[in-house]
C-alpha positions as CSV (number, residue, x, y, z in Angstrom):
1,X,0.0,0.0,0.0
2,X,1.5,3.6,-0.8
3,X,1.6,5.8,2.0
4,X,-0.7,8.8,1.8
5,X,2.2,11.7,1.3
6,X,3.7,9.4,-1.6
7,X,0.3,9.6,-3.1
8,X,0.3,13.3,-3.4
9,X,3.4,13.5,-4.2
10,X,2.9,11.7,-7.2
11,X,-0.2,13.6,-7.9
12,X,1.4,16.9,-8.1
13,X,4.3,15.8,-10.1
14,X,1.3,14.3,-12.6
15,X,-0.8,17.7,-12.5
16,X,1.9,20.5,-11.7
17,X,4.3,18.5,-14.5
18,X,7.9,18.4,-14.3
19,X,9.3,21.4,-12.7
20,X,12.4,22.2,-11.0
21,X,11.5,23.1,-7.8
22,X,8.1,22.2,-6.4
23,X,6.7,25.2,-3.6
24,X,4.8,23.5,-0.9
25,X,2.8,26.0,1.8
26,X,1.5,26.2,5.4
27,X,0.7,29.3,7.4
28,X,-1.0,30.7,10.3
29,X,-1.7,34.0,12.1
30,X,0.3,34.2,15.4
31,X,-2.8,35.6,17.8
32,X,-2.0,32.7,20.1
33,X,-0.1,29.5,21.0
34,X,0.8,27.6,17.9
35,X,-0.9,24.3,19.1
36,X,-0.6,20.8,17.9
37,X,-3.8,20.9,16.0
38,X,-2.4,24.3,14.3
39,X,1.3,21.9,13.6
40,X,-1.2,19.4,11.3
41,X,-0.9,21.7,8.7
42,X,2.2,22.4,9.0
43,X,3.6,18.8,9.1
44,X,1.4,17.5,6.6
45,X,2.6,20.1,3.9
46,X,6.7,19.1,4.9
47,X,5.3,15.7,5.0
48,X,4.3,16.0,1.2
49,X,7.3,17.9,0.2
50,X,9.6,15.4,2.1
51,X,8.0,12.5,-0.9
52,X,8.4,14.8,-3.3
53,X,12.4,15.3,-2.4
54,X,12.8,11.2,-1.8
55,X,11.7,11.2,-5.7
56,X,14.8,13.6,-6.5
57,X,13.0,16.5,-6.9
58,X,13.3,20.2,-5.1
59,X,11.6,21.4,-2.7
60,X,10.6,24.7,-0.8
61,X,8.4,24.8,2.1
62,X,6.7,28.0,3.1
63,X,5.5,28.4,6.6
64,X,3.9,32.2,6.1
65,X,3.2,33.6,9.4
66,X,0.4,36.3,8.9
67,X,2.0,38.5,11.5
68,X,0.4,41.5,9.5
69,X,-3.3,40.7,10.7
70,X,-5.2,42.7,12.9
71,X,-5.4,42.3,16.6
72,X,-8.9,41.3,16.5
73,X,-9.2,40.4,20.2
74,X,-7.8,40.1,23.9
75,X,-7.4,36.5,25.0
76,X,-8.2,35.4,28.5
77,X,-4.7,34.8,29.5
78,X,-3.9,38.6,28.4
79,X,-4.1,42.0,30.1
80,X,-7.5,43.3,30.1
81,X,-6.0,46.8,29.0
82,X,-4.2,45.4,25.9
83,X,-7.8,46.3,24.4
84,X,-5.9,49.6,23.3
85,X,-4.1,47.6,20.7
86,X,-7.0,46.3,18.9
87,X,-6.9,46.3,15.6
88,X,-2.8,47.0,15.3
89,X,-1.0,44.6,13.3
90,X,0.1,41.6,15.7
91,X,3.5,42.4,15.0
92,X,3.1,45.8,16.4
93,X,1.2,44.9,19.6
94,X,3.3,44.7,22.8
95,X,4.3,41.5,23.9
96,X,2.4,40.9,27.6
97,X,5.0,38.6,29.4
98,X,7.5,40.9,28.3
99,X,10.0,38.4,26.8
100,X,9.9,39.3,22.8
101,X,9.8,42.1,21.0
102,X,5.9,42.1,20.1
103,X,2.7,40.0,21.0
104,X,3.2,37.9,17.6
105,X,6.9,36.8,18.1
106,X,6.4,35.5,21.7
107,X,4.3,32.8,19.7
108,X,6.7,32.9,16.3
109,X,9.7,32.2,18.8
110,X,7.9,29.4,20.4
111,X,7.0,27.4,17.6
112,X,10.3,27.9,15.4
113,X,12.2,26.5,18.7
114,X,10.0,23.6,18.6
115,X,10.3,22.7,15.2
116,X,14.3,22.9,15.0
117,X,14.0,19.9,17.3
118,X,11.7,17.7,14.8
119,X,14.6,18.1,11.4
120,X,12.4,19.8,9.4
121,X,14.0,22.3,6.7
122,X,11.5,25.2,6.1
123,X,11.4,29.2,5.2
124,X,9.3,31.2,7.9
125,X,8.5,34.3,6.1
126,X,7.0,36.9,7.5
127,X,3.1,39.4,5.9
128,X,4.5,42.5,8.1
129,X,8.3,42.0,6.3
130,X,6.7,41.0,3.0
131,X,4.3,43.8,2.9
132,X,6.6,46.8,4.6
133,X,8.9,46.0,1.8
134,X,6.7,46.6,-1.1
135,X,6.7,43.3,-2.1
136,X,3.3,42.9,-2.5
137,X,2.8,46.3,-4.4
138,X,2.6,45.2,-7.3
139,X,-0.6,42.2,-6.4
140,X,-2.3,44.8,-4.1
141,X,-2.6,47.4,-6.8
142,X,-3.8,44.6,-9.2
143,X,-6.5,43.7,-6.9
144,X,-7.6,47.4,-6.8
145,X,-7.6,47.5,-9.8
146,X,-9.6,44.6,-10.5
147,X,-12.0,45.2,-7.5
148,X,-15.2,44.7,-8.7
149,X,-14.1,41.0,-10.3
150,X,-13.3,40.1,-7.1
151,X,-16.2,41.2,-5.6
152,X,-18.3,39.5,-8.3
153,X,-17.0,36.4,-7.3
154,X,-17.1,37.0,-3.3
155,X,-20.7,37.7,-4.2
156,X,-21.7,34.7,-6.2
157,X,-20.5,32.5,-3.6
158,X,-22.5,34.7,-1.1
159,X,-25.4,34.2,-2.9
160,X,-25.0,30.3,-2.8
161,X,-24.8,30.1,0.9
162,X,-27.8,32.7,1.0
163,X,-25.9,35.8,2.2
164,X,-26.2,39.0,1.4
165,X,-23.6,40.6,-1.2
166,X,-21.1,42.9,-0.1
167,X,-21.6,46.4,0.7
168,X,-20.9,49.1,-2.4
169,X,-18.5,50.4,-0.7
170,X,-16.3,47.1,0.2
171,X,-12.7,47.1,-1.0
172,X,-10.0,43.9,-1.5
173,X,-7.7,46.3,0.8
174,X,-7.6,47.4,4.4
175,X,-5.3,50.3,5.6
176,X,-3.5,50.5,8.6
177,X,-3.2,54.4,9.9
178,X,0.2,55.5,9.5
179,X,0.2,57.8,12.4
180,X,-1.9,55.2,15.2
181,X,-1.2,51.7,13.5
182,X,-5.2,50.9,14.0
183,X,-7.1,49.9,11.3
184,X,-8.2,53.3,9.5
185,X,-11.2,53.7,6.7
186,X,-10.5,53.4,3.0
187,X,-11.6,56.8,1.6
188,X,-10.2,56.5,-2.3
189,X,-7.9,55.2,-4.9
190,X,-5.8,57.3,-6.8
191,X,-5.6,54.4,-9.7
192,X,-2.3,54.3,-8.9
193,X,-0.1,54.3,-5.7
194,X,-2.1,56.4,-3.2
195,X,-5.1,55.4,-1.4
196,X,-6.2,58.2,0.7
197,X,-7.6,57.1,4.4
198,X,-9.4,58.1,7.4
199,X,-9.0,56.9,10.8
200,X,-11.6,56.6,13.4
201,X,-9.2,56.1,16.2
202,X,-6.8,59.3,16.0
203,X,-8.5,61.0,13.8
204,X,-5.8,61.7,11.3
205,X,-6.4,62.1,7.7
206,X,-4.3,61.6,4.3
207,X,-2.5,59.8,1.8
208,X,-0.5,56.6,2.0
209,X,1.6,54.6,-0.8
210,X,0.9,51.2,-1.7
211,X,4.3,50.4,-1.9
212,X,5.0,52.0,2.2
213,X,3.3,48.9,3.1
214,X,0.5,50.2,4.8
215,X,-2.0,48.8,2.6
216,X,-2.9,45.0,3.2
217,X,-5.0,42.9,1.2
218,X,-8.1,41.1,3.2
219,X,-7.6,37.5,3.6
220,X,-10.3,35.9,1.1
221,X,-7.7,38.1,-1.7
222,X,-4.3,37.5,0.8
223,X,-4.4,34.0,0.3
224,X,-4.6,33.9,-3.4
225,X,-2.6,36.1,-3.8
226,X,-0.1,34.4,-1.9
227,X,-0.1,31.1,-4.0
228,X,0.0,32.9,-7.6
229,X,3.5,34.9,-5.7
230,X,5.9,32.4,-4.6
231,X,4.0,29.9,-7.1
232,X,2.5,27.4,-4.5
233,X,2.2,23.9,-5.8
234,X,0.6,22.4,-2.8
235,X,-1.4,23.6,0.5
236,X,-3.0,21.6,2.8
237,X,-6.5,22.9,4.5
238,X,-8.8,22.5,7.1
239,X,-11.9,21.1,6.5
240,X,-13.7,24.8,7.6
241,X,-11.3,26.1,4.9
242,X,-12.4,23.8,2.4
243,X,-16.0,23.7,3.0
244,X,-18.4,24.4,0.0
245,X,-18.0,28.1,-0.8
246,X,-15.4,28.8,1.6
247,X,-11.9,30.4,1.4
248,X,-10.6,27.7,-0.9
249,X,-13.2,27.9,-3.5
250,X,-13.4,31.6,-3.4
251,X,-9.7,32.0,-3.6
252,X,-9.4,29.5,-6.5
253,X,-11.3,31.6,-9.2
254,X,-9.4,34.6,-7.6
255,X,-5.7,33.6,-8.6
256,X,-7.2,32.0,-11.7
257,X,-8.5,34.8,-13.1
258,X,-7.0,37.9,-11.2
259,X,-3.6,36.8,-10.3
260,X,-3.4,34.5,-13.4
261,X,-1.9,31.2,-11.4
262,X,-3.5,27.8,-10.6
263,X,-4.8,27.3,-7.4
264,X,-2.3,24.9,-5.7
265,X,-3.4,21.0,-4.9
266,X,-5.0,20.9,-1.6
267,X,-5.9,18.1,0.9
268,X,-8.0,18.4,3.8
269,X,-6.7,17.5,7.3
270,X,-9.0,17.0,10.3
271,X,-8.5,18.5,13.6
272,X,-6.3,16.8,16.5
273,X,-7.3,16.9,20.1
274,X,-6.3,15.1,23.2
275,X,-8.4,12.2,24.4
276,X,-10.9,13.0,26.8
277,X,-10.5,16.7,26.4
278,X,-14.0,18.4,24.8
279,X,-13.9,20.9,22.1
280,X,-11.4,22.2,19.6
281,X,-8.5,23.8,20.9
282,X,-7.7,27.3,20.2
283,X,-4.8,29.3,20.7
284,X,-6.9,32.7,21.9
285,X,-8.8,30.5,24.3
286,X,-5.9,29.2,26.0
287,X,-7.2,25.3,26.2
288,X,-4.0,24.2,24.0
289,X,-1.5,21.6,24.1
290,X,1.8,22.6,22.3
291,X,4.6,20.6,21.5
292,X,6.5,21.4,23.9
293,X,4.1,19.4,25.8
294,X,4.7,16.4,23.8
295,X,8.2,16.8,24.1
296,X,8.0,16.5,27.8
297,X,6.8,12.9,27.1
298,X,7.4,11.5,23.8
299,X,10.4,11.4,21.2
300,X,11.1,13.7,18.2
301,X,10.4,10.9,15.9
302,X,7.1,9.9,17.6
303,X,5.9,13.5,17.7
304,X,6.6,12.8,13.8
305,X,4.8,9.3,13.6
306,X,1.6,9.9,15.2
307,X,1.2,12.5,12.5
308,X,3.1,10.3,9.8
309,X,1.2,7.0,10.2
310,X,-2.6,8.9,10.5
311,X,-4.5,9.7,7.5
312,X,-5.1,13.3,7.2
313,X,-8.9,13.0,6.7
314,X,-8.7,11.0,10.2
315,X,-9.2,12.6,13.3
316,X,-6.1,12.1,15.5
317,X,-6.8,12.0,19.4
318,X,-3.2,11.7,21.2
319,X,-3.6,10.0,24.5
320,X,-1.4,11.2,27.3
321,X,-2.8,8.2,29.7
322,X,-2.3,5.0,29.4
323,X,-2.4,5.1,25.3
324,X,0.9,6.5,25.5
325,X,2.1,3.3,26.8
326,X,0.7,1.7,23.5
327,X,2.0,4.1,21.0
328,X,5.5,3.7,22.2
329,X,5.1,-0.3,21.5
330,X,3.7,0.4,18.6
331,X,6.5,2.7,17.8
332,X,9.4,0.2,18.7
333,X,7.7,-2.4,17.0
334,X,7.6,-0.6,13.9
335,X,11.0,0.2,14.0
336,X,11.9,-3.4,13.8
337,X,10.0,-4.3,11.3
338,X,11.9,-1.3,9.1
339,X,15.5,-2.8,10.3
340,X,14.1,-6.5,9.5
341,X,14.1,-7.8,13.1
342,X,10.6,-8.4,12.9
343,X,7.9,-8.9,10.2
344,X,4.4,-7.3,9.6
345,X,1.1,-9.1,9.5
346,X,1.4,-8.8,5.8
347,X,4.1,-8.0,3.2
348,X,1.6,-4.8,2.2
349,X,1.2,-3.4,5.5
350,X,5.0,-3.9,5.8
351,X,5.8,-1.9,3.3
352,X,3.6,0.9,4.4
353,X,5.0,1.2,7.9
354,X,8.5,1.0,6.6
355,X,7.9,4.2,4.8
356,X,5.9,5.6,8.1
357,X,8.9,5.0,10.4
358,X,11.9,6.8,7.1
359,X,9.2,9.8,7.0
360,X,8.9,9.6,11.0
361,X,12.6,10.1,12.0
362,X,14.1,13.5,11.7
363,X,17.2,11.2,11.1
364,X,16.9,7.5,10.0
365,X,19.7,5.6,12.1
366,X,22.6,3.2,10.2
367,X,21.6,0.9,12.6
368,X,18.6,-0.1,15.3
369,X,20.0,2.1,18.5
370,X,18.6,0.2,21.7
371,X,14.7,0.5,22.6
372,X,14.4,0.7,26.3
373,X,10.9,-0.8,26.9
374,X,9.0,2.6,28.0
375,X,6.9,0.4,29.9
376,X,9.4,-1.0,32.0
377,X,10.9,2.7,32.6
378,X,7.7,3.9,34.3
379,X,8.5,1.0,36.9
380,X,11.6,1.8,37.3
381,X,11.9,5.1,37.4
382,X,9.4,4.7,40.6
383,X,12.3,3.1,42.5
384,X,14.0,5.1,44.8
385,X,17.3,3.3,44.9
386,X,17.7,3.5,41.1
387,X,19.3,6.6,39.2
388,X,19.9,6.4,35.5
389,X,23.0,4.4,35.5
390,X,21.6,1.8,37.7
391,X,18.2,1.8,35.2
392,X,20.3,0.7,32.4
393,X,21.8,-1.6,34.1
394,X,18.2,-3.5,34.8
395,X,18.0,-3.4,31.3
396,X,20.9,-5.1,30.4
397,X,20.6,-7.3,33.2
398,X,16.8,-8.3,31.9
399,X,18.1,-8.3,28.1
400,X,16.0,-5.1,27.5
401,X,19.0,-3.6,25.8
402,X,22.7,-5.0,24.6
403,X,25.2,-5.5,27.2
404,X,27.4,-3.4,24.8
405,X,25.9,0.3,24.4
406,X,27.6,2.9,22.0
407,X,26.9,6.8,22.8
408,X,24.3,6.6,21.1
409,X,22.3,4.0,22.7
410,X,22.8,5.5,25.9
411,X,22.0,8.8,24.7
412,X,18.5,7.4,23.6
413,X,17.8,5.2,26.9
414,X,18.5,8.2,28.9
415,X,16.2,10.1,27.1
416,X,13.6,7.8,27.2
417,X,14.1,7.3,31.3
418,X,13.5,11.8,31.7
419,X,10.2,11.2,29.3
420,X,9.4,8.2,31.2
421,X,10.1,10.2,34.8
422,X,7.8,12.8,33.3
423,X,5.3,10.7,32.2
424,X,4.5,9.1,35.5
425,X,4.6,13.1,37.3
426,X,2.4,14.4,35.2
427,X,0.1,12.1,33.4
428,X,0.0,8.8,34.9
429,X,-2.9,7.3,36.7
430,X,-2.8,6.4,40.4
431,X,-3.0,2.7,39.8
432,X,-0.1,3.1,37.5
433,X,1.8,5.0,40.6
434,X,3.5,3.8,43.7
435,X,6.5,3.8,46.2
436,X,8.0,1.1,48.3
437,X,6.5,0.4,51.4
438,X,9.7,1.2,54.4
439,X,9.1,-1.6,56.3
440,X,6.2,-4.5,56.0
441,X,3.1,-3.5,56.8
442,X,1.5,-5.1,59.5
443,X,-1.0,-7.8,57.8
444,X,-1.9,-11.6,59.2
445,X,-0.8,-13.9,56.6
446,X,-1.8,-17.4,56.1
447,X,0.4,-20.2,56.9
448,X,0.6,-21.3,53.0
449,X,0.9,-18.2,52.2
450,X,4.2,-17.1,54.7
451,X,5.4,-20.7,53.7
452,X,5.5,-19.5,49.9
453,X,7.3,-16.4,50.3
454,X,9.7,-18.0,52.4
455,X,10.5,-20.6,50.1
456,X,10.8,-17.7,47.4
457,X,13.4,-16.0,49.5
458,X,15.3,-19.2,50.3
459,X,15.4,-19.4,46.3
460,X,16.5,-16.1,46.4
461,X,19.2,-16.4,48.7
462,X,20.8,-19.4,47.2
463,X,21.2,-18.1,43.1
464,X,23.1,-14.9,42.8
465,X,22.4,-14.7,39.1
466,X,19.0,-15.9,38.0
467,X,16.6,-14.8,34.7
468,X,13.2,-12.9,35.2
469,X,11.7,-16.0,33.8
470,X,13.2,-18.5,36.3
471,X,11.9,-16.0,39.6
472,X,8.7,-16.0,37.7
473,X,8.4,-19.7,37.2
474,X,9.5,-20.1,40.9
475,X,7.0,-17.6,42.3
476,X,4.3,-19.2,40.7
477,X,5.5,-22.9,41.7
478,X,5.6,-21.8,45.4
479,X,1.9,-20.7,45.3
480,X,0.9,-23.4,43.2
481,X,2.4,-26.5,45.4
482,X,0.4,-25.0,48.4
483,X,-2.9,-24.3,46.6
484,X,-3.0,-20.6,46.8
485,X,-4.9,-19.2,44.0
486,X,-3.1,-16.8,42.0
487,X,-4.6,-13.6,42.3
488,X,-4.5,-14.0,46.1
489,X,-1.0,-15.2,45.9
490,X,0.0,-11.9,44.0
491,X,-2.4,-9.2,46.1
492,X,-0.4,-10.1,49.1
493,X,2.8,-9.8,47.4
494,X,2.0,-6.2,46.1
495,X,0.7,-5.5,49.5
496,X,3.9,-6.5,51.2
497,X,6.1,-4.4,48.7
498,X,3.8,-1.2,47.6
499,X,0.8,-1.2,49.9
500,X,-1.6,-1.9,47.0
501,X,-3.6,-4.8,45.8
502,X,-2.0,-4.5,41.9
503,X,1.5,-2.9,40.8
504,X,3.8,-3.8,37.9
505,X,4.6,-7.1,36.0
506,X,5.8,-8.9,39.8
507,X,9.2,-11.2,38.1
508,X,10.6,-8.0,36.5
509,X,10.0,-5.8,39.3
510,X,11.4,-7.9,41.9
511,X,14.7,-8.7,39.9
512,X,15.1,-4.8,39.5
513,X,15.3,-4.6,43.5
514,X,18.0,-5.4,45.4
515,X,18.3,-9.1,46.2
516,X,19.0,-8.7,49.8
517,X,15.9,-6.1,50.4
518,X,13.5,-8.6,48.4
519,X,14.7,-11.5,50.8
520,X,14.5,-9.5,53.9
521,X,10.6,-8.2,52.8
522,X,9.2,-12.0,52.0
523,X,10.5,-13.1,55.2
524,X,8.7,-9.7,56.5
525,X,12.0,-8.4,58.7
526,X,11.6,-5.1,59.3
């Protein structure tokens, strides 16, 4: 099976025809946190140009930030009294926190630090740079000039989703005051560079150039615009932007026929969330999770693959509970089906997850580097007496990981063991949770049952060196020779250790204490 971004790559090759370099778009407007929702289209637009590169070919990828939009309103987590910067461009707008030089590069900052850690090569380009320049000068007097097609077409779509047309007076332009920065009225057009303005907010009146930058083109006309300028070949969309009569189809007969390009290849993406959280995030609103929260918990390449390995017209719901646990098997186990250490259920889904895992790592390794079962980390990292280097060792011990580790390896388990300590503070449920019990807590055991854990600890005592498989089979034989059932067997054994009825895996847990505590607890010495 071909995976989805080899699918489109193909298609654009087919439908753009053989060019030699392909420009592949994502944007946003920083008015808030650049969420993981917001990084969809972001990732699946590299993902596609990423194909398009494995086939030879070369590639740009545009991330516009839209740092030239207006204010438009103050989110909760903001000052009240930033209401006086309504309407500014976000780039002009103080930041709040104090920390960046305006309200849209605290979020700019944010997200361009999180993506240098996921390998992706991209140009962030900047409306407010773009249209200060004069860049644009040339496309915003074209749409002036060709005002009233635009409307016509703004119109006819208004008319399908039975709205009412746009006001005689409505203009593809808005004008930002050069005195105040706010939003001022559109007065005239000189048919050439000036457009003359009013404000409502200081009061100034006058003339501005085109090409001063102070003249930006409303988004329905930005957009197209956009693509027919740096000659987009591909743009992935949200389904609300690619709804019947909506900013895709509206902008498609607008670069066709005013800016004389064709509208890129789209393909919608649906929105992520978090499992069990309601709504869709938003940056304004504040209910957002942001990589950076992923990476407190997962990998660089499994940020990737949870992205890579979903269809974009498939919801994806990241679980930071328990599913976690499962993505990072079904991450590992992925990964050895790509270096051949393990096979798929089928030679066609194997091929398809070898191509998830090359387009999930930000670097493919020469070689499978060691895959610390995450699992086992989120017991282990719950015991006291173990720091890092002593974790690894468990591993080796257990046969989790080679007894012989380059840099690498370690570099990786190490990681793995802070995500894993992370994992357990911030997400973990309380049956997943626990600490070792001091001393033995004071419980009436049954003679069987004191026998058994006697017997374990004379086992104990007498092999130094023993496999998680051989204490397992011996736990289970000393239970099993005196009749005690097993889950009664093992609910006193978790209650002697942890204080609770169910912990971790029992064989593994015990051989990743100390021998001599483990003896000294079964034969309940304080």
């Amino acid at each position: 099976m071909v995976h989805w971004a080899d699918h489109m790559a193909e298609k654009i090759i087919r439908e753009r025809g053989d060019k030699e370099e392909y420009v592949v778009e994502s944007g946003i407007t920083p008015s808030g946190y650049v969420h993981i929702g917001n990084f969809r289209e972001f990732f699946t637009a590299y993902i596609v140009g990423h194909a398009l590169r494995d086939r030879g070919k070369r590639v740009r990828h545009i991330h516009m930030w839209d740092d030239y939009d207006r204010f438009r309103k103050v989110p909760k987590n903001v000052p009240p009294e930033w209401e006086e910067h309504l309407t500014k461009p976000v780039r002009e707008v103080p930041d709040p926190w104090g920390c960046h030089n305006s309200y849209a590069e605290h979020f700019m900052a944010l997200f361009e630090e999180e993506i240098s850690r996921l390998g992706i090569e991209v140009d962030f380009l900047h409306a407010y740079e773009l249209y200060k320049s004069g860049e644009y000068a040339e496309e915003v007097r074209l749409a002036l000039q060709k005002r009233e097609e635009i409307k016509a077409i703004l119109d006819k779509y208004h008319e399908m989703a039975k709205q009412p047309p746009l006001g005689e007076d409505w203009q593809p332009v808005m004008i930002y005051c050069p005195h105040c920065r706010k939003e001022a009225e559109f007065v005239a057009w000189d048919g050439e560079w000036k457009v003359s303005y009013r404000c409502p907010h200081c009061g100034r009146e006058g003339e501005t150039d085109i090409r001063e930058g102070n003249v930006k083109l409303r988004w329905r006309v930005d957009w197209p615009m956009r693509w027919a300028h740096f000659r987009v070949d591909f743009e992935p969309a949200g389904k609300d932007h690619l709804a019947a009569g909506s900013s895709y189809d509206t902008g498609k007969e607008i670069v066709e026929k005013v800016f004389g390009w064709p509208a890129p290849i789209t393909l919608m993406y649906e929105f992520v969330g978090i499992q069990g959280q309601r709504g869709k995030m938003s940056g304004s609103k504040g209910n957002v999770i942001l990589l950076s929260d992923l990476y407190e918990v997962l990998e660089p390449g499994i940020i990737r693959f949870i992205y890579a390995k979903a269809r974009p017209n498939k919801e994806i719901k990241i679980d930071l509970g328990l599913g976690l646990l499962n993505l990072y098997d079904e991450f590992d186990r992925v990964e050895r089906i790509y270096f051949g250490l393990e096979k798929a259920k089928n030679p066609e889904e194997e091929g398809e997850l070898r191509r998830t895992y090359e387009l999930s790592m930000p670097r493919v390794p020469e070689r499978l580097t060691a895959q610390a079962p995450f699992r086992f980390l989120v017991t282990l990292v719950q015991m006291p007496h173990l720091n890092e280097d002593g974790i690894i060792r468990v591993l080796q011990e257990q046969g989790h990981v080679p007894k012989e580790l380059s840099e690498e390896d370690v570099r990786k388990i190490k990681l793995r063991i802070r995500l894993a300590k992370n994992w357990v503070e911030k997400y973990a449920p309380e049956d997943v949770k626990f600490h070792l019990l001091e001393k033995p807590p004071e419980i009436e055991l049954e003679p069987e049952i004191r026998e058994a854990m006697l017997e374990v600890a004379e086992w104990l005592e007498r092999n130094g060196k023993f496999t998680v498989d051989e204490l397992n089979n011996v736990i289970f034989d000393a239970a099993k020779k005196r009749g005690v059932p097993s889950d009664k067997w093992f609910k006193v054994l978790y209650n002697v250790f942890i204080g609770k009825d169910r912990g971790p895996r029992l064989a593994p847990f015990l051989a990743s204490l100390e021998r001599e505590f483990v003896i000294g607890r079964l034969r309940m010495e304080a």
